[in-house]
Residue frames as qw, qx, qy, qz and C-alpha x, y, z in Angstrom:
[[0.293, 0.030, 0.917, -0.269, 210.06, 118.26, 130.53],
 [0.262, -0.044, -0.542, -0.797, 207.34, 116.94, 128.17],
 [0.661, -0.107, 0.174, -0.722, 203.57, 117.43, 129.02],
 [0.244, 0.028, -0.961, -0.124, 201.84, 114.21, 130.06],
 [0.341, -0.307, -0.371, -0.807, 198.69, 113.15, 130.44],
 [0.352, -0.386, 0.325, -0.788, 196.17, 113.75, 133.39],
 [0.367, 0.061, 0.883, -0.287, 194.90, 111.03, 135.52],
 [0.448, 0.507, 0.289, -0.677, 191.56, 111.93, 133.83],
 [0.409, 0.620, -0.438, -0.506, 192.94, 111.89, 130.60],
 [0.174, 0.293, -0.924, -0.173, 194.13, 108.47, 130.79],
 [0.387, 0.342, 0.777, -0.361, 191.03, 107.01, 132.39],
 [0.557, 0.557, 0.043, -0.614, 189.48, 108.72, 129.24],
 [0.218, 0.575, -0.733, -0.292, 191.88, 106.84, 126.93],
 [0.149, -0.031, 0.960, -0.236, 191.13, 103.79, 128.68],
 [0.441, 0.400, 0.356, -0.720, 187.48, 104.21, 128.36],
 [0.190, 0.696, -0.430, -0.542, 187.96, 104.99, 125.10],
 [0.545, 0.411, -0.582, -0.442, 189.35, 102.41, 123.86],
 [0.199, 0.271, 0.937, -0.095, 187.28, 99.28, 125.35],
 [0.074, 0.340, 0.885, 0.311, 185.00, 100.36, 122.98],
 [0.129, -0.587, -0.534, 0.595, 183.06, 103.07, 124.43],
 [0.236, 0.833, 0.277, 0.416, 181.46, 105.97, 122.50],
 [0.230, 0.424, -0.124, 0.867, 183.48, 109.49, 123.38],
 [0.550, -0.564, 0.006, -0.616, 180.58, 111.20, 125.85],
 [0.888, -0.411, -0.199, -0.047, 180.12, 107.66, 127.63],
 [0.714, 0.007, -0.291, 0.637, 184.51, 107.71, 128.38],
 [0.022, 0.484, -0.306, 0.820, 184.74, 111.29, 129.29],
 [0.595, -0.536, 0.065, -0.595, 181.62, 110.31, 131.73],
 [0.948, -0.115, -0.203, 0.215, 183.56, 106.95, 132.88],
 [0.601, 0.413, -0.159, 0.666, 186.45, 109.04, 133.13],
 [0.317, -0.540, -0.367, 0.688, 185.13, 111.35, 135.82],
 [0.082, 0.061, 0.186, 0.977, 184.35, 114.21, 133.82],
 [0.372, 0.265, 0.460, -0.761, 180.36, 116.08, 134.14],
 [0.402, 0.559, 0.698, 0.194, 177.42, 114.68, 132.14],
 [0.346, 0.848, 0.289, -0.279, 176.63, 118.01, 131.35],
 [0.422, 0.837, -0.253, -0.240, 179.81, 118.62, 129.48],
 [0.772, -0.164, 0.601, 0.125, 180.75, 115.02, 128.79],
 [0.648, 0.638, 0.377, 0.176, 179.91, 115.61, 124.61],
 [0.138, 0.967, -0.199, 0.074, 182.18, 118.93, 124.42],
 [0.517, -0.539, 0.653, 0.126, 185.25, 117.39, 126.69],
 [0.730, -0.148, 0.645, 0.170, 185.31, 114.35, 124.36],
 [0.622, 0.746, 0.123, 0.205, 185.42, 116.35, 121.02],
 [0.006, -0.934, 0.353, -0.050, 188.12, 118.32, 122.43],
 [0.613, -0.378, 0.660, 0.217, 190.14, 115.24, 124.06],
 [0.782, 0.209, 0.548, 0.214, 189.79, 113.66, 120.55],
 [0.566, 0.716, 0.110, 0.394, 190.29, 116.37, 117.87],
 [0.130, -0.933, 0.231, -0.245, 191.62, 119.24, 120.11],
 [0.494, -0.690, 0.526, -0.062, 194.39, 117.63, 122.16],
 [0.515, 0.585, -0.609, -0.148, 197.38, 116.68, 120.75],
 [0.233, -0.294, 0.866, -0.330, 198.71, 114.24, 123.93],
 [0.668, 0.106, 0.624, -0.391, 195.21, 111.97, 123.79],
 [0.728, 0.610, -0.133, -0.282, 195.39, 112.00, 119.79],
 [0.247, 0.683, -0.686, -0.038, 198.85, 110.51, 120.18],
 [0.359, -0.367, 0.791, -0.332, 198.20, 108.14, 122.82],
 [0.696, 0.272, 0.519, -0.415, 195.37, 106.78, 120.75],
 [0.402, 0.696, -0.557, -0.209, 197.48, 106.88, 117.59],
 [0.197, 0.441, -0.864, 0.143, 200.08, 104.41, 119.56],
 [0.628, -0.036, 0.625, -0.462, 197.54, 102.51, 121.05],
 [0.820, 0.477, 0.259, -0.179, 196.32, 101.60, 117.55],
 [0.563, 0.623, -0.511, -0.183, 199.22, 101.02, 116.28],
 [0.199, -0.261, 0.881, -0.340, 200.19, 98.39, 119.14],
 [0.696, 0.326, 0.328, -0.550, 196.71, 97.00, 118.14],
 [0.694, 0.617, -0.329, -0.172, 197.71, 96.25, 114.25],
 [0.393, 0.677, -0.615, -0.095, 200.64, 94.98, 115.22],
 [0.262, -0.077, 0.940, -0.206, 199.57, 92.22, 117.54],
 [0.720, 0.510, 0.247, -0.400, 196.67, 91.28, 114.81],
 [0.473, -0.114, 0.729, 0.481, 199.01, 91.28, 112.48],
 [0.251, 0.760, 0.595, -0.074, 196.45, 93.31, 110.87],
 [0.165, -0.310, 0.247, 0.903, 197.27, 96.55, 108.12],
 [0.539, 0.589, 0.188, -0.572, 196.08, 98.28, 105.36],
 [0.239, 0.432, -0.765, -0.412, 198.02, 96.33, 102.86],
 [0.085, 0.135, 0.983, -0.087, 196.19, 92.92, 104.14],
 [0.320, 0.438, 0.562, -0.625, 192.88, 94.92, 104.40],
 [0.449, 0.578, -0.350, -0.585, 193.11, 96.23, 100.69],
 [0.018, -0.092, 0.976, 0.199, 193.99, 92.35, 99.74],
 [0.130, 0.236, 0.947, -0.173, 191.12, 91.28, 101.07],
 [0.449, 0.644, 0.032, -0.619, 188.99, 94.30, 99.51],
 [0.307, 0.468, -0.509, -0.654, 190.41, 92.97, 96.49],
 [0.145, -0.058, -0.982, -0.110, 189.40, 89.39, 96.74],
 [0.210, 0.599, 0.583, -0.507, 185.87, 90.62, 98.15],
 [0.531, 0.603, -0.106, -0.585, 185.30, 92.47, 94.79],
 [0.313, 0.168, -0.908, -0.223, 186.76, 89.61, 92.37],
 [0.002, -0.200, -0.949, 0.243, 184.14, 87.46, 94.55],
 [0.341, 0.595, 0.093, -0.722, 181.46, 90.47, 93.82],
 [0.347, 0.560, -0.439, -0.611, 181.88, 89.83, 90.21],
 [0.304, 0.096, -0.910, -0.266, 181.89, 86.06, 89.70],
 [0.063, 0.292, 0.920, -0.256, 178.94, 86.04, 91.79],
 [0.035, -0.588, -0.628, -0.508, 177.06, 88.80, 90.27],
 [0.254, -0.753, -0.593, 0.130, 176.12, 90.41, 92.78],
 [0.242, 0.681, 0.164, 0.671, 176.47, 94.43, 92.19],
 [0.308, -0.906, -0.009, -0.291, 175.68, 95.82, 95.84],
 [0.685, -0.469, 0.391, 0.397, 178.86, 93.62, 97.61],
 [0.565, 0.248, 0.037, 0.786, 181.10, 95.23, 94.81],
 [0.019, -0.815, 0.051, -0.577, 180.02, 98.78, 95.43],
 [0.624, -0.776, 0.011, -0.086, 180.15, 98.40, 99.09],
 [0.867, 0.453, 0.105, 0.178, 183.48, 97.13, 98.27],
 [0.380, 0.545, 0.059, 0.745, 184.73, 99.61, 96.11],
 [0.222, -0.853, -0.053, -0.469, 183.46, 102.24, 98.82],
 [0.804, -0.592, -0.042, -0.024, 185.29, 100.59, 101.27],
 [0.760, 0.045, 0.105, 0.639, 188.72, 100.48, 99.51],
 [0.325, 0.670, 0.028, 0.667, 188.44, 104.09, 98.95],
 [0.566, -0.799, -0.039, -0.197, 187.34, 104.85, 102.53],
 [0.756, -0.576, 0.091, 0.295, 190.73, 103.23, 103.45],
 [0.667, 0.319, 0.152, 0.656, 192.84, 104.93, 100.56],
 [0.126, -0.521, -0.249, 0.807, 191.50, 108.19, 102.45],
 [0.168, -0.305, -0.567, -0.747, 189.34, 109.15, 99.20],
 [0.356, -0.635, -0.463, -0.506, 186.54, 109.15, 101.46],
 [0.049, 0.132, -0.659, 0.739, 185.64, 110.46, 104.88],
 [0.279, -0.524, -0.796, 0.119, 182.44, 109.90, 106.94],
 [0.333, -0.814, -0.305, 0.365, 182.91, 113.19, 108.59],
 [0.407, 0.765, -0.043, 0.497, 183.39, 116.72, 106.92],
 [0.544, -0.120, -0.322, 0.765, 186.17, 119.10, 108.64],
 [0.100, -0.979, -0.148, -0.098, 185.00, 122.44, 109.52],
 [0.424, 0.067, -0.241, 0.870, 187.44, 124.84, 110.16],
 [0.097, -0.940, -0.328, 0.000, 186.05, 127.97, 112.43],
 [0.381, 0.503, -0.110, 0.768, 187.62, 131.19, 112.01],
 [0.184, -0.698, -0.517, 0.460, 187.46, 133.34, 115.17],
 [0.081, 0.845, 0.402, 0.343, 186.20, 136.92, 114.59],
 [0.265, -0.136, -0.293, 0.908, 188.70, 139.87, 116.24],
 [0.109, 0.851, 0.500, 0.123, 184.65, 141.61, 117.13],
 [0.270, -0.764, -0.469, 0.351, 186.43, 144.47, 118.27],
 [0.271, -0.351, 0.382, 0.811, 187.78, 145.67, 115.46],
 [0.009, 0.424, 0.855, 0.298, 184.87, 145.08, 113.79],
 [0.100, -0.813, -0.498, 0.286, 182.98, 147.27, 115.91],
 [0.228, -0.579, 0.135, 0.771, 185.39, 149.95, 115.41],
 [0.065, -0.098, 0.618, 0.777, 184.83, 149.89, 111.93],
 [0.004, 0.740, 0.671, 0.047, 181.17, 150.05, 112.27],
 [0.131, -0.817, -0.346, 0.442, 181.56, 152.69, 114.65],
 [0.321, -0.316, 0.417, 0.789, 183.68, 154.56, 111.91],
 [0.149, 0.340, 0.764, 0.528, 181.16, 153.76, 109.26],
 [0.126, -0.782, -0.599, -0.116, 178.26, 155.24, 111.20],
 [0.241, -0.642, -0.002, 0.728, 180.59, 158.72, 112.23],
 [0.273, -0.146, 0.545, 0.779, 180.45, 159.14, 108.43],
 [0.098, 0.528, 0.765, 0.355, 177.04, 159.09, 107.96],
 [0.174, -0.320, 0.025, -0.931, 174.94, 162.60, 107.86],
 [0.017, -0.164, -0.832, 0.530, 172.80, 162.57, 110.79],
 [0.246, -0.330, -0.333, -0.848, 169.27, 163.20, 110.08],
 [0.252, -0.076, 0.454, -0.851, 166.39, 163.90, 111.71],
 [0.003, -0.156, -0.983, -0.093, 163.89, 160.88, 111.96],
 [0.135, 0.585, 0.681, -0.420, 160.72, 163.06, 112.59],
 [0.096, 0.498, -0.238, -0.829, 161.19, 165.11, 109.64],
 [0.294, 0.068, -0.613, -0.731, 159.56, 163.03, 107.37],
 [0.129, -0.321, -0.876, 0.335, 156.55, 162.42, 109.66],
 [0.091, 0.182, 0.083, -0.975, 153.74, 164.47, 108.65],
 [0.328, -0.282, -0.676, -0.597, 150.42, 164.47, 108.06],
 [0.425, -0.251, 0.448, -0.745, 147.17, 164.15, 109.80],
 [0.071, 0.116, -0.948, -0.288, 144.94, 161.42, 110.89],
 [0.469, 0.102, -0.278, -0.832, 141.78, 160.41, 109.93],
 [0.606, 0.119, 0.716, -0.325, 139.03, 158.14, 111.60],
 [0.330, -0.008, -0.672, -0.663, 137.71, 156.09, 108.34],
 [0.871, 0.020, 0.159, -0.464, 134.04, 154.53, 108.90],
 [0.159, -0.240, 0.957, 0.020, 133.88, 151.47, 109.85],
 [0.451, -0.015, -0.587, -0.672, 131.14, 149.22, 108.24],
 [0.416, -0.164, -0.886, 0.125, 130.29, 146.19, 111.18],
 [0.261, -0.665, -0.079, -0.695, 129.18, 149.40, 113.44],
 [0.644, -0.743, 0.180, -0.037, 130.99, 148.27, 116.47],
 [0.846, 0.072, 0.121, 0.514, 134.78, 147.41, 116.94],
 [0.285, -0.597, 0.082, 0.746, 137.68, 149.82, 116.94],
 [0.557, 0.787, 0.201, -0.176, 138.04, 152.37, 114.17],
 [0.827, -0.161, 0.221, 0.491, 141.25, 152.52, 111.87],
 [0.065, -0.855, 0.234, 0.457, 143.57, 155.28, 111.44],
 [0.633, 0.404, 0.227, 0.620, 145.63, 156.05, 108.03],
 [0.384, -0.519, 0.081, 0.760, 148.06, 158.67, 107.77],
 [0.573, 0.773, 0.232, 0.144, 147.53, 161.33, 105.14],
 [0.684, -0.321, 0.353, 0.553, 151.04, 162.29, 104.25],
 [0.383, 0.689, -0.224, -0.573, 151.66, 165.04, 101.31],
 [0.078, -0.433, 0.821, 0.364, 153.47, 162.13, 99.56],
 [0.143, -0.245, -0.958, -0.046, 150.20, 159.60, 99.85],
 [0.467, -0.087, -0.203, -0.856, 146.75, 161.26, 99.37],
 [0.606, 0.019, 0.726, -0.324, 144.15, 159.10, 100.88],
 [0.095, -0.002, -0.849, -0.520, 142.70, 156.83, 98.27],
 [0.439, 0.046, -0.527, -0.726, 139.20, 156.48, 97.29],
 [0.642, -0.133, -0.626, -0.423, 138.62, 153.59, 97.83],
 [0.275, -0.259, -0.807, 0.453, 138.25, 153.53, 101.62],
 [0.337, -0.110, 0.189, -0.916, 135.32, 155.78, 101.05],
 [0.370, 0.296, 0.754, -0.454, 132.36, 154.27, 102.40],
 [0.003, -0.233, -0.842, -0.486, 130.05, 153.01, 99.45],
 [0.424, -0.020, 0.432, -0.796, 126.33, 154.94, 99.64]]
């Protein structure tokens, strides 16, 4: 038996197409403001049943208009020919940008594709990475002593430096006579 769509769904459809933005139908539709914007990306890109219905909707649409993309591309073409014998350079580009927009040369909107991430193999293969490493000993290269320097303002805290064998104090935080 083949899936059909939910009360919901069709009220969304409906919505939909009088004209409504996507959020505003899902929320006409009965669905929550708070996840009115998510539902109506999914109903539209994600779900194959509302993508269809809105497919055949617009194509019932065209065909009582009497309206295509062969007529539309005419009239692009007589809208640039009219561009040109009038001079006028921005109504050809717009135009031209339009005829390509319907030849599918352009898109308004980029696709994303998301990959999902299997994390937990991932981890494992951290946790592999870090069984390989040599374990050392984080206080082993802690050493040295510290050492009040004079402070000059003759109030205020006093600051510490580490003398490390590697790093000799320096000089210049002696105290000038």
């Amino acid at each position: 038996m083949p899936r059909q769509l939910t009360p919901k769904q069709r009220a969304f459809v409906a919505a939909y197409q009088s004209g409504m933005s996507g959020t505003q139908a899902a929320i006409q539709a009965g669905y929550s403001e708070h996840s009115a914007k998510h539902i109506a990306h999914a109903l539209l890109h994600d779900n194959k049943l509302v993508r269809a219905e809105l497919d055949k909707a617009a194509e019932k649409l065209c065909e009582a208009t009497d309206y295509n993309g062969q007529r539309c591309m005419a009239e692009l073409d007589q809208a640039i020919a009219f561009a040109i014998e009038t001079k006028q350079p921005n109504a050809y580009v717009k135009a031209i940008e339009l005829r390509a927009k319907l030849a599918g040369l352009l898109r308004d909107k980029l696709d994303i594709t998301v990959e999902r991430a299997d994390v937990a193999e991932a981890l494992a293969a951290a946790r592999a990475r870090a069984t390989l490493r040599p374990i050392c000993d984080p206080t082993a290269d802690i050493e040295g002593e510290f050492v009040a320097l004079p402070h000059s303002a003759g109030t205020g805290s006093i600051d510490n430096e580490s003398t490390a064998r590697e790093f000799p104090p320096s000089d210049r935080w002696k105290e000038k006579p």
